[in-house]
Structures are given as structure tokens and as C-alpha cells.
C-alpha positions as CSV (number, residue, x, y, z in Angstrom):
1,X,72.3,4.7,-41.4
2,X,73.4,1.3,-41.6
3,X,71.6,-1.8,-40.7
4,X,73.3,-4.8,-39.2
5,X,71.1,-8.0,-38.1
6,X,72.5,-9.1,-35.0
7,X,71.3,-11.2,-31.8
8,X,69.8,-9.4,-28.5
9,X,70.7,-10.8,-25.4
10,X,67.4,-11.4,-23.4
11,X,66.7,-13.8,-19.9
12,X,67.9,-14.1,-16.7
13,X,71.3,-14.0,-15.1
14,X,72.8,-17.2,-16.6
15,X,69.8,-18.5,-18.4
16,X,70.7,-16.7,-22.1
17,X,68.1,-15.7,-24.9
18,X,68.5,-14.1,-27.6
19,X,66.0,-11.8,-30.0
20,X,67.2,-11.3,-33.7
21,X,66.4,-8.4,-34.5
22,X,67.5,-5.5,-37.6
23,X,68.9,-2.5,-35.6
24,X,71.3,0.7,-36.6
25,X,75.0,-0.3,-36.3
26,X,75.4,2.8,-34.1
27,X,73.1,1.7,-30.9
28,X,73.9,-1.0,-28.6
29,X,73.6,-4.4,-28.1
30,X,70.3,-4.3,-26.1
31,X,69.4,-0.9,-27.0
32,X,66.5,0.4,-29.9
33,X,65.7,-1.7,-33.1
34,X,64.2,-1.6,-35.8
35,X,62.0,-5.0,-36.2
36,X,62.2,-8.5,-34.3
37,X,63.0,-10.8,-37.1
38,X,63.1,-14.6,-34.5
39,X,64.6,-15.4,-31.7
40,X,67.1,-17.9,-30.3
41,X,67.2,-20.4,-27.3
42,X,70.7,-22.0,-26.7
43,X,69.5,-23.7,-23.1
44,X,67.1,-25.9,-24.2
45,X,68.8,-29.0,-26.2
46,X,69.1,-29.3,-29.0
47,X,68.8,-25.5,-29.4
48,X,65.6,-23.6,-30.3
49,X,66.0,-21.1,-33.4
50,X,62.3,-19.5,-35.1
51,X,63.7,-17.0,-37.7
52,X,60.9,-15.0,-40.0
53,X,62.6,-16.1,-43.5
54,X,60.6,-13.3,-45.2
55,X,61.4,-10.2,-42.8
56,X,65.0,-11.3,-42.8
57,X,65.3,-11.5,-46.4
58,X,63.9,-8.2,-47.3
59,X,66.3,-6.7,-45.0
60,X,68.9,-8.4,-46.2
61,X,67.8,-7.0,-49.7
62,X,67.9,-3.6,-48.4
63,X,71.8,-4.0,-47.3
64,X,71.6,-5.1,-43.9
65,X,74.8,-7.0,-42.7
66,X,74.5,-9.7,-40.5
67,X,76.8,-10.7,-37.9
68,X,79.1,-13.3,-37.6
69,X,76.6,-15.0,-35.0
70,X,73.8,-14.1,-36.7
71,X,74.8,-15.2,-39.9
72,X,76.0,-18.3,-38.7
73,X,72.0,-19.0,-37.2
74,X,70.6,-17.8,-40.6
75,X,73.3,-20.6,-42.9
76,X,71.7,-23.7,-40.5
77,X,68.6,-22.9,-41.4
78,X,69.7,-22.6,-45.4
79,X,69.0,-18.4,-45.7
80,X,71.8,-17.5,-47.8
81,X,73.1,-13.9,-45.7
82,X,74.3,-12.6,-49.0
83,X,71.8,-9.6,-50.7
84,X,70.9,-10.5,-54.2
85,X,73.5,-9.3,-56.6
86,X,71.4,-6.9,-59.5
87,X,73.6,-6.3,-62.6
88,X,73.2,-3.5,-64.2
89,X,74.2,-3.9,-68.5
90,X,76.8,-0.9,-67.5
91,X,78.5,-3.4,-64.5
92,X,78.4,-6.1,-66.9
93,X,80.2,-3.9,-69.6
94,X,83.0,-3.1,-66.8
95,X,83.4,-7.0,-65.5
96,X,84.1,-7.9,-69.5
97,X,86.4,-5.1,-69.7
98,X,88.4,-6.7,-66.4
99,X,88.1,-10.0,-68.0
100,X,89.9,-8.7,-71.3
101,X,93.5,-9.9,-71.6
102,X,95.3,-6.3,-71.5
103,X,98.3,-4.7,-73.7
104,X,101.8,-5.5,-72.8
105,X,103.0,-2.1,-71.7
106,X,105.5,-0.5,-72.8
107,X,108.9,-0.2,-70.5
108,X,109.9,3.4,-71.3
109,X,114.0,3.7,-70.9
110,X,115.0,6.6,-69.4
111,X,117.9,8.7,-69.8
112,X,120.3,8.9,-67.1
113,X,122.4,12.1,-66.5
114,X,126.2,11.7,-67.3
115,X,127.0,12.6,-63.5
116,X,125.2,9.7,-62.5
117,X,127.0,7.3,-64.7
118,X,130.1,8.5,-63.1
119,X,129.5,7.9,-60.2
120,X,128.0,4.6,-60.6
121,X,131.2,3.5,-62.3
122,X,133.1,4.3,-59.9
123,X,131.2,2.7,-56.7
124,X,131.2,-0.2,-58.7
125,X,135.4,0.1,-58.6
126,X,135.1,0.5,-55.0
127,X,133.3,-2.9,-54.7
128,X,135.4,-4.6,-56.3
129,X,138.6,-3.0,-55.0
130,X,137.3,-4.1,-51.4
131,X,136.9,-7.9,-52.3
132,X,139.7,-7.7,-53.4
């Protein structure tokens, strides 16, 4: 199951407002969640937007993706929508392998058959026959 973060419409016809909440990618917009994490307000100026740092966070730490819109909210009020990156010493032992300049390969010349040659000769002739 995968977890996205994204904004519930809520209100009246015309008057939008929005729930965040953590629900499965699968369900619908305004379908089952998992946990309210804030809410949004766009009517009232400027804009109202209560967001529980701590819930959102620990989702975010368990893999939930944000969307766009959601993400956007959580970067105004300075909650980075990236999960905390844990190295491992074996992913650190990979990255410096990347980061190693690499071993100019080898061009391996191959052989070609004696048919081949013929006839590349000679449609080189016709090429040249033609411009001329």
C-alpha cells in the first residue's frame, strides 16, 4: 500500500475547504483515510493553513508522497516534503564506487568477412561513379 498526503475537498458548493489528510493512493479523493494531518482554508484572506508538523513528518518518514498541492502547503510553512535519507555503510560503499573515475575500455576491432569487404568496395565505386 502506498501512502500519498494529499488535500480533501470539504464545504459547500463554491465555498472550498480542504482536509490534509494521509490516505492509500488507490481510494479517492474524498473517500477513506488514514489520519487528518491540518486543514486548509483558501476563502478567507490571506489564506488559513493549520498543519500538525509532527503527524506529517512521521508519515513522511514512513514513505508517504505528497502531492504537488500538498507539498506546495507543507514548503510555505518550511516542512521540507523530502523523507530523511538513512545511509547505510553498504550505500555509501556503492556511491564511492560511482564516484570513482572508471577504466578507459577497450575498443575491440572486429574482423570483417572477405564478402563484406567486397562489397563495400564496390558500393563505394558506385558513389562515386554517380557524382561523377
Amino acid at each position: 500500500m502506498s501512502v500519498v498526503i494529499r488535500l480533501m475537498r470539504a464545504g459547500a458548493k463554491k465555498r472550498p475547504f480542504y482536509r490534509m489528510v494521509a490516505a492509500d493512493s488507490r481510494r479517492q479523493r474524498d473517500g477513506r483515510f488514514l489520519e487528518i494531518l491540518g486543514h486548509y482554508n483558501p476563502i478567507v484572506r490571506p489564506f488559513e493553513l493549520v498543519v500538525h508538523q509532527d503527524k506529517v513528518e512521521k508519515w513522511l518518514s514512513r514513505g508517504a508522497q505528497p502531492s504537488e498541492q500538498a507539498a506546495s502547503l507543507l514548503r510555505s510553512l518550511g516542512i521540507s516534503t523530502r523523507a530523511p535519507v538513512i545511509q547505510t555503510e553498504a550505500a555509501v560503499a556503492t556511491a564511492k564506487k560511482k564516484a570513482a573515475p572508471k577504466k578507459a575500455a577497450r575498443r575491440v576491432v572486429r574482423k570483417v568477412s572477405e564478402r563484406k569487404a567486397r562489397a563495400k568496395v564496390t558500393r563505394a565505386r558506385k558513389k562515386t561513379a554517380v557524382k561523377a
